[in-house]
Each structure stands twice: as structure tokens, then as C-alpha cells.
C-alpha positions in Angstrom: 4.2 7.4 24.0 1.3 9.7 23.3 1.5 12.3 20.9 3.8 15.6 21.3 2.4 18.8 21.7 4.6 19.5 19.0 2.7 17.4 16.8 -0.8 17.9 17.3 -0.1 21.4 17.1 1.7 20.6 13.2 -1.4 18.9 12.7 -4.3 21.5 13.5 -1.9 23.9 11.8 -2.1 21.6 8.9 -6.1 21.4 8.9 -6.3 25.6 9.6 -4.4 25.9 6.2 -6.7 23.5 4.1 -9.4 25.3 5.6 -8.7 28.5 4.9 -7.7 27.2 1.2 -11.6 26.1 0.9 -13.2 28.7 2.7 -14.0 27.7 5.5 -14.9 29.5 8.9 -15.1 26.5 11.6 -14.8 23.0 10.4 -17.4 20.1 12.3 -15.1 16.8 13.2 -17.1 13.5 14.7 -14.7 10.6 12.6 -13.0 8.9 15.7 -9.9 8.8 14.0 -9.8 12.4 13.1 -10.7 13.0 16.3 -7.5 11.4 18.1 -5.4 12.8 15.3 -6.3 16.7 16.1 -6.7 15.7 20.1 -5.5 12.4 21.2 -8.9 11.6 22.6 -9.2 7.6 22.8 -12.4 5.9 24.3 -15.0 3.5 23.0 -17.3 6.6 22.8 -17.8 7.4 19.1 -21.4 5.1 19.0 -22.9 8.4 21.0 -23.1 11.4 19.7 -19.6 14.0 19.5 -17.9 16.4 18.1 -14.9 18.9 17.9 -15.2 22.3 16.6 -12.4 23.6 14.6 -13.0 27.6 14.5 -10.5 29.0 12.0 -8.8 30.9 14.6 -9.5 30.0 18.6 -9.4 27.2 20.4 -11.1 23.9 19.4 -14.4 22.5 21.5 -14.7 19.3 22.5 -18.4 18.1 23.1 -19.6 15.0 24.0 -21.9 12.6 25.9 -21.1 13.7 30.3 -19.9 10.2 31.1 -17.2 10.3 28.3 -16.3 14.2 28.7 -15.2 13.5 32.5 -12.2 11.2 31.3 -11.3 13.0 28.2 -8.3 14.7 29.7 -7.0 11.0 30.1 -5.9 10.7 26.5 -6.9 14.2 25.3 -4.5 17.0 25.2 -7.5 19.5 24.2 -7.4 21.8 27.7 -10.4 20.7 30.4 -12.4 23.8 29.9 -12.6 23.1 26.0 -14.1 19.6 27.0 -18.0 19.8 27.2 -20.4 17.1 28.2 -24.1 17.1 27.4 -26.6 15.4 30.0 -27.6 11.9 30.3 -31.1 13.0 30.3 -30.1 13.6 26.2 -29.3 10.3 25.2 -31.7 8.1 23.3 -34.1 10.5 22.9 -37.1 10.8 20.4 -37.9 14.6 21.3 -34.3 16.1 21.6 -31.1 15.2 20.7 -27.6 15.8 22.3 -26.3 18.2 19.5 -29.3 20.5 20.1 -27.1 21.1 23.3 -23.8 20.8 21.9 -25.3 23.8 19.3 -26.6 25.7 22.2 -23.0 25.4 23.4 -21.5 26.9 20.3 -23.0 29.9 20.4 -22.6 30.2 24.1 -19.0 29.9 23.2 -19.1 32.3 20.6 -19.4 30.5 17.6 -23.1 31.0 16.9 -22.8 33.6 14.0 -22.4 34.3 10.5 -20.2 31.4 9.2 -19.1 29.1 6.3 -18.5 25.9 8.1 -17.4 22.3 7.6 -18.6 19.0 8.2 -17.6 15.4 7.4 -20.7 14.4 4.8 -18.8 10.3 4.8 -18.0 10.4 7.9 -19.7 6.8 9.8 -21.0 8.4 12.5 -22.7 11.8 11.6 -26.1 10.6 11.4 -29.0 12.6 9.6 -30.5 13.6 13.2 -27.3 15.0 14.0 -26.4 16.9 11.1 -30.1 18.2 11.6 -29.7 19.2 15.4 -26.9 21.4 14.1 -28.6 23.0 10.9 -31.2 23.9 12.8 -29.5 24.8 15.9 -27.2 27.5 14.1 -29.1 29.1 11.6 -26.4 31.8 10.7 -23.9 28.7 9.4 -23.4 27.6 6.1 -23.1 24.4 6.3 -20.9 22.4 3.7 -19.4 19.6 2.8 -15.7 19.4 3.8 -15.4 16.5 2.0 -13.1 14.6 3.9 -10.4 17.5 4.8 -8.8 15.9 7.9 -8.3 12.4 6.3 -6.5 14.2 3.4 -4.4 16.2 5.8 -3.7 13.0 7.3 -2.1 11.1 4.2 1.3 11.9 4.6 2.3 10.7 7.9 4.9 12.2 9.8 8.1 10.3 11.5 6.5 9.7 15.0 3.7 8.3 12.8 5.5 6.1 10.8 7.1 4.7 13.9 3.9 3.6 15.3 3.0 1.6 11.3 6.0 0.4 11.6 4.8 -1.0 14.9 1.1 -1.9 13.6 3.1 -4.0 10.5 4.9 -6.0 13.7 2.2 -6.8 15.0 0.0 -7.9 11.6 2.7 -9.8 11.1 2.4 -12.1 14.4 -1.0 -11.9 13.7 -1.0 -13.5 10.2 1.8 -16.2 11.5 -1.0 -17.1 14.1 -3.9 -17.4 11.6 -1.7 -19.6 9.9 -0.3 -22.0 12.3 -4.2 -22.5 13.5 -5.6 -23.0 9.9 -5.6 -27.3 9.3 -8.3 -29.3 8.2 -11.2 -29.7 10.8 -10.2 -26.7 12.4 -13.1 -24.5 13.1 -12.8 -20.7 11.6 -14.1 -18.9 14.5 -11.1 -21.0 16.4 -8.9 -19.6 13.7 -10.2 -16.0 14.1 -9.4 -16.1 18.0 -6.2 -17.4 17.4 -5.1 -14.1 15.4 -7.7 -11.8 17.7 -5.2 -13.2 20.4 -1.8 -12.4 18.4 -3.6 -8.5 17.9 -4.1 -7.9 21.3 -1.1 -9.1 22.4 1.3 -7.7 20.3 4.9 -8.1 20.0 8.3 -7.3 21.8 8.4 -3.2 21.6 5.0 -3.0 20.1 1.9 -3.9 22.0 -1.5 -4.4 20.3 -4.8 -3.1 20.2 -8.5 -3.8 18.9 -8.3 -3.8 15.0 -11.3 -1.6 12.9 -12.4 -4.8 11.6 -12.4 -8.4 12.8 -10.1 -11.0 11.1 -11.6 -12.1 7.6 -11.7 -15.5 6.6 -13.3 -16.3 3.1 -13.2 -20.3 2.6 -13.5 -22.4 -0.3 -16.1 -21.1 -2.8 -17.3 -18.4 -0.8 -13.8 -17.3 -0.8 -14.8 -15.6 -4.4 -16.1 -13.0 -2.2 -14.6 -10.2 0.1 -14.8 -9.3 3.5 -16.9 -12.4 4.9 -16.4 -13.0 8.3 -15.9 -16.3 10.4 -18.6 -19.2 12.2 -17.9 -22.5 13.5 -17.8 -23.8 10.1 -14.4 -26.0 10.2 -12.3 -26.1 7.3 -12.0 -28.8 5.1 -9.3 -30.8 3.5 -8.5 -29.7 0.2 -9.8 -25.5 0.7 -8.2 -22.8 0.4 -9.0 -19.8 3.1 -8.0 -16.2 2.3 -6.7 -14.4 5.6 -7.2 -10.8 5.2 -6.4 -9.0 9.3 -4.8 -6.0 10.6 -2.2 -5.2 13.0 -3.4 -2.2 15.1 -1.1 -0.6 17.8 -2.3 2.8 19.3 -4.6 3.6 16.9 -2.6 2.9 13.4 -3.6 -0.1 11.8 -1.1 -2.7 9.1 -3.3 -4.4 7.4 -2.3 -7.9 6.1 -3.8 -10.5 3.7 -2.4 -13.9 2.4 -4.7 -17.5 0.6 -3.5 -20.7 2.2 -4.5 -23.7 1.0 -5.1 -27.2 3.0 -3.3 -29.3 0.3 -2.2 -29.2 -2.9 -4.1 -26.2 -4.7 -6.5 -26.2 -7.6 -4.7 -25.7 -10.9 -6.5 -22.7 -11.5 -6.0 -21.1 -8.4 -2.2 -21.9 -8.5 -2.1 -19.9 -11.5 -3.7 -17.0 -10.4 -2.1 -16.8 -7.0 1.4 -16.4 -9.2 -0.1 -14.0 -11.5 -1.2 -11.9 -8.3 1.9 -12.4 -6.3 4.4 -11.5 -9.3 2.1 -8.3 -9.8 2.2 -7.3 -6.2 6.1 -7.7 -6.6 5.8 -5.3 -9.6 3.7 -3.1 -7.9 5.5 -2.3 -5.2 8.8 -1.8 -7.2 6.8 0.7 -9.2 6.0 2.8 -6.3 8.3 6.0 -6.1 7.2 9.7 -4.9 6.2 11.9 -7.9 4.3 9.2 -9.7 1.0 9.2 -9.9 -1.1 6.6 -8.8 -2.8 5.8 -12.0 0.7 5.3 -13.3 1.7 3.0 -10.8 -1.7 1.0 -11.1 -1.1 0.6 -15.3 1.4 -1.7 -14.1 -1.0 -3.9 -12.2 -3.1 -3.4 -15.0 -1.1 -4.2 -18.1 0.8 -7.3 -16.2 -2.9 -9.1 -15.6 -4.4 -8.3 -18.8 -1.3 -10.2 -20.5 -2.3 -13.4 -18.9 -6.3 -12.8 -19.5 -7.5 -12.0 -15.7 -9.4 -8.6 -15.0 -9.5 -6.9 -11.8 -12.2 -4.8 -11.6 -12.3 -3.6 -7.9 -9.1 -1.0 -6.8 -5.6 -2.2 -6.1 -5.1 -0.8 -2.7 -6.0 2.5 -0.9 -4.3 5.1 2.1 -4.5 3.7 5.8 -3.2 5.2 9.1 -5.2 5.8 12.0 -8.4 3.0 12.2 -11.2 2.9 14.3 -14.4 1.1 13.5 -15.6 0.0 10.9 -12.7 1.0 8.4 -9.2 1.2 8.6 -9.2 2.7 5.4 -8.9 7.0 5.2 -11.2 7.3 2.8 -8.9 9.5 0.6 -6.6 8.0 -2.3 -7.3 4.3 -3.9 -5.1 2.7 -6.2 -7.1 2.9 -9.4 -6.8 3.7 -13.0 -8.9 7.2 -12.8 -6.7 7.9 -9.2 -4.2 10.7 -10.5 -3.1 11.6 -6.9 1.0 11.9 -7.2 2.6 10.2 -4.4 4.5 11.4 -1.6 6.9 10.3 1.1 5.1 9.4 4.1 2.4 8.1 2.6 1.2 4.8 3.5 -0.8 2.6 1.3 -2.5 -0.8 1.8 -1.7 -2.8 -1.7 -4.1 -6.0 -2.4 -4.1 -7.9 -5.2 -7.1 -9.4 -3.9 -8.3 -11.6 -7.3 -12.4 -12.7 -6.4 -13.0 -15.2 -9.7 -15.9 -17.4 -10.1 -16.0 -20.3 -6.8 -12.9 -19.3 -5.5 -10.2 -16.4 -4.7 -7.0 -15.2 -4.1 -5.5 -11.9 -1.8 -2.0 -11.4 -1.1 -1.0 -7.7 -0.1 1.2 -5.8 2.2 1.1 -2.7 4.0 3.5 0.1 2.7 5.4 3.5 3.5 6.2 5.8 0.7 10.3 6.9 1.5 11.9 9.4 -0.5 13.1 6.1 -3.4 10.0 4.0 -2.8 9.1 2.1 -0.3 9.4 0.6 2.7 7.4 -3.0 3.1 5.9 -2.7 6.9 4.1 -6.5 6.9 6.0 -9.6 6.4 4.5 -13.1 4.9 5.5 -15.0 2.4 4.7 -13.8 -1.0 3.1 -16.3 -2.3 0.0 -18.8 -2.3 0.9 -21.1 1.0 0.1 -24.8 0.7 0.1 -26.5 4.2 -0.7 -30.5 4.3 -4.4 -31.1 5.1 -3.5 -33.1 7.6 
């Protein structure tokens, strides 16, 4: 079920106050994810440029590429008239470029004048052209950094959102049972990927699945000292140990999901750090309760690996929600020692004590909801390094 009026309305109403705490007149959106949080909008669009202008008070404007703007009010609940497509003649072009309209637009619409506005400076698909088209297209705005305001309106999810994690954790689930039961010697790891891209598409009783912000992760053997490598037809090899790091998507919220299996019995050393990471994770997520903050919470991490001599130098975890690609991340809290962000109910939080040593790794980590006495575990997989016979 798509989103409420109800709800989208809570949520621009949300944004308007953050923006009028920071100043701001109109506020530029083109993150796809913010994008179907204000609206709904859903399409494979986002590679083109678009955007939706918040004004402070007024409706919002929808612009985007002709093609796209004619199905809009499919998944959009932003009103057909606020939905504006620029001309294929625009696309791909060296001597114009589609916001040049979509500024032209503005100030057609009344939005042309003196103004301190808002744009998203991380945002993947703002390109410099873009941003350019629009600085020079509207002279009379001040253009600054919002500096991520939707995603931070965003971290604290409501119920009907925590439903649909709730559903994405389901479904990350299959998904990691798949990756598992294809993993064994010989087995190829694009083979393995396809067996969990299957599991996320299909989804599970009450909770069907959708394309993930990233593709399934498979670090192997040494290389497995390293995050986020992909897959090939490289088969896996008796003895190895592969880290599975997925997500389980549905509608737009992601679960992600991470867990090291090894083909046989484990190095020594790897044993040993797999426990250390696993027991931490277990402490970790005990120590997560609303009004702490996040620097407290990651001291615990810190102070339980630096007892048995491992560092961690990268962050513990970080916010998720809605994903499209090539994050499923919200680019807003990350569990870290300088993080001082107190938590909330409703947050959700993806913690992974990922541990990348020297010739081999380790992640285990489970997707989370913050509830009013901690939290509320949305991925399941055994907590622990899993050894499956090479054979």
C-alpha cells in the first residue's frame, strides 16, 4: 500500500519546519529517495536530469525529462499540473541542458525571485552542469547548501515505515539463507550472487521484493580483507571463507544484511576474530536505548575490541531507510566515536562489525529499529561465523 496522504503531508510538513529553522526560502530536491519520500514518485528515471521544488509555502514542482513526467501520476501523489516535463530535444545535449528549462519553469511558476534556497550539495545525482543550469538560470537565488535536510528529516521513521523495514528485514533474510545454501566449494560467485538476486526479487509470504541500491557483495578469501567487492565467475574454493554482505529491499526500504561463511574448518585467526566481532555486535545492540548517544553506544564496540588487541578503524554502522542506487545508506548519522547524535525511537540503523585484517575478513551485522527500550532486530542469521563442509 502506497503511502497516505496523511503521511506525505507529515512529511513535507516536517521538511517546511527544518527549512524555515535554516533559512531557507525554497529547498532544490533531485536524491531519488528523497524524492519518493516527499511524493511517492517511483521510476528508473533519476540517471536524467530532475527535480522537485519545495517553496516554503505553495505547492511543490515536479520537473523532469517528458517521457518520465507522463507516468508520474502512477506512483506520484504530487497533483498532474505540478508535474512538468522538459523536451526530448534537451537530453544529451552539449549546448543546453534540461534544467535551463526546468529554471525557465520556475520563474514561470513564480518562483524566479529574490530567494535563499536549498540544494542537496551530496546528493549522487546533482551533477556540476546541473547545479550550473540553475545558478545561472535564477540569478535572484541564493543558492546554498542544505546539507542533507530531507535525509535528516527522514531518520526517525514513522509506523507505516517501520512496517515496510520490517518487511525489507524478511526479505534480507531469505536472501542471506539463499546466498548460503548456494555457497560450496566449486560454486561460481556470480552463481551465488543470482541465487540471492533471485531471493530479493522474489520476496517472501506478505512481503514482496524489489531491486536492492547495491548488488549482493561477495569478498572471498584474501580479497575478503577488503569491502564492497563485487562477484565474477571466479568459483569458490575449499577451505575459503566468503563474506556475504546484501540487502533486502521491499518498496523502496532496504534491510541490509551481512554474515562470513567458511568452506571448512576456519583459520585459527579468523575463528578468533569472528567471536570477537560477533560477541561485540551482541553487546552492541544491547547497548542501544533512545537518549544515548551514539558515541556512547560505539565506546562499547570500542573498549570490548581494544581488550582483545583488534582495531577497527572504519564506522560501526550508519542510518538506512529508503535506498535507491548506489547507497542504501541516508547519509546522515554513522556509528562512530566523534558521532554525538542521541538516539531516537524510530530510528533505524545498519550495525556491522565488519573486521577487514590483513589477507582475510570478517562482517556480521543486522539491521535495527530503535523502540522506546532499545531495539528491535529486523534481520535474522545466525550470529556467528558459519562453517559449512567444503564438500
Amino acid at each position: 500500500m502506497a503511502a497516505s496522504a496523511d503521511e506525505l503531508a507529515g512529511r513535507l510538513a516536517r521538511t517546511r519546519a527544518r527549512m524555515e529553522r535554516d533559512g531557507l526560502d525554497g529547498l532544490v530536491v533531485v536524491d531519488p529517495a528523497n524524492l519518493h519520500y516527499l511524493t511517492g514518485y517511483d521510476a528508473w528515471s533519476f540517471y536524467m536530469p530532475q527535480l522537485l521544488f519545495v517553496p516554503l509555502e505553495g505547492e511543490p514542482l515536479l520537473i523532469m525529462r517528458a517521457m518520465d513526467a507522463g507516468g508520474a501520476h502512477r506512483t506520484a501523489a504530487t497533483p498532474p499540473e505540478r508535474i512538468l516535463g522538459y523536451p526530448e530535444s534537451l537530453v544529451h545535449r552539449r549546448d543546453a541542458h534540461p534544467f535551463d528549462w526546468a529554471a525557465e519553469q520556475l520563474r514561470a511558476h513564480g518562483f524566479g525571485g529574490r530567494a535563499r534556497v536549498g540544494y542537496e550539495g551530496e546528493a549522487h545525482f546533482l551533477s556540476v552542469r546541473s547545479f550550473l543550469a540553475l545558478q545561472q538560470g535564477l540569478p535572484d537565488w541564493q543558492l546554498v547548501d542544505a546539507h542533507d535536510l530531507v535525509n535528516w528529516v527522514r531518520i526517525v521513521k514513522s509506523p507505516y515505515e517501520l512496517e515496510l523495514m520490517r518487511a525489507a528485514g524478511r526479505v534480507a533474510s531469505a536472501a542471506m539463507r539463499a546466498g548460503i545454501d548456494a555457497a560450496r566449494a566449486g560454486a561460481r560467485l556470480n552463481d551465488v550472487a543470482a541465487a540471492i538476486q533471485f531471493a530479493q526479487a522474489t520476496g517472501v509470504d506478505g512481503a514482496e521484493g524489489d531491486y536492492p541500491a547495491i548488488v549482493p557483495m561477495l569478498p572471498t578469501g584474501e580479497s575478503a580483507d577488503t569491502p564492497h567487492m563485487t562477484f565474477s565467475a571466479r568459483r569458490l574454493g575449499a577451505g575459503e571463507a566468503v563474506s556475504i554482505e546484501l540487502a533486502g529491499a521491499h518498496r523502496r526500504y532496504h534491510a541490509p544484511l551481512a554474515r562470513t561463511l567458511s568452506l571448512g574448518r576456519p583459520d585459527a585467526e579468523l575463528e578468533r576474530v569472528a567471536a570477537v566481532a560477533a560477541e561485540g555486535l551482541e553487546l552492541v545492540l544491547a547497548g542501544l536505548r533512545p537518549g544515548r548517544s551514539i558515541a556512547e553506544v560505539h565506546a562499547i564496540w570500542q573498549s570490548h575490541i581494544a581488550k582483545q588487541g583488534i582495531e577497527k578503524p572504519s564506522r560501526l554502522g550508519y542510518s538506512i531507510g529508503i535506498g535507491y542506487p548506489p547507497d542504501w545508506g541516508e547519509r546522515t548519522v554513522s556509528i562512530r566515536g566523534d558521532e554525538h547524535h542521541v538516539l531516537e525511537p524510530g530510528m533505524c540503523l545498519h550495525v556491522i562489525a565488519g573486521m577487514w585484517m590483513s589477507g582475510y575478513g570478517c562482517e556480521l551485522s543486522e539491521s535495527v529499529a530503535l523502540t522506546e527500550s532499545g531495539v528491535e532486530v529486523l534481520t535474522d542469521a545466525p550470529r556467528e561465523l558459519i562453517v559449512k563442509e567444503a564438500s
